[in-house]
C-alpha positions, 0 to 999 in steps of 0.5 A, a space after each residue: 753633234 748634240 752638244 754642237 747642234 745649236 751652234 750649226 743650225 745657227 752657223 748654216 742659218 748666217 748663210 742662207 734662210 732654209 726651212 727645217 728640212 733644209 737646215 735637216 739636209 745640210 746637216 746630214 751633210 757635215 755628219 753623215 746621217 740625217 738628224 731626226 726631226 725629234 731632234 732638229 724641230 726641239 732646237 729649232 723651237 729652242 733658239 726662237 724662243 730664245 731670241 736667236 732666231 725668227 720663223 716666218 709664215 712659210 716656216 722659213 728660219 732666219 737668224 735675228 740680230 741677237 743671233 747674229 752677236 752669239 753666232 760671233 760669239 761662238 765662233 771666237 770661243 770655238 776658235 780658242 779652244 781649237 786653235 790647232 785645228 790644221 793640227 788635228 785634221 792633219 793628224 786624222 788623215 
């Protein structure tokens, strides 16, 4: 999940705004384990001061407008290298 983990936080961030621990949750639900916060909070930390996304005053995440263009950006890229996802999860059934 390590390598994807920015991608997912901004992913569940373009549908809602959350807070650590609720970004924490939905991620716990698409792997199966909570990720630590020695792990969410450095990424979270990462994207803000990269430009991605913005943290309010009740430490509520959201994605800025910059976000919004790398999340596009790397959800094309995504869908080109798997391309035959339809493939691949029929074949893990």
């Amino acid at each position: 999940m390590k390598g994807y983990l920015s991608y997912l936080i901004l992913w569940i961030l373009c549908k809602k705004n959350l807070n650590g621990a609720e970004i924490s949750r939905e991620l716990e639900q698409r792997r199966g384990t909570k990720p630590s916060p020695g792990t969410i909070y450095p990424a979270l930390k990462t994207l803000k001061n990269i430009g991605l996304i913005t943290v309010d005053d009740q430490k509520i995440y959201s994605l800025t407008d910059k976000g919004q263009k790398e999340l596009k950006s790397a959800c094309k890229f995504f869908c080109q290298i798997f391309y035959d996802m339809k493939e691949m999860s029929d074949f893990c059934k």
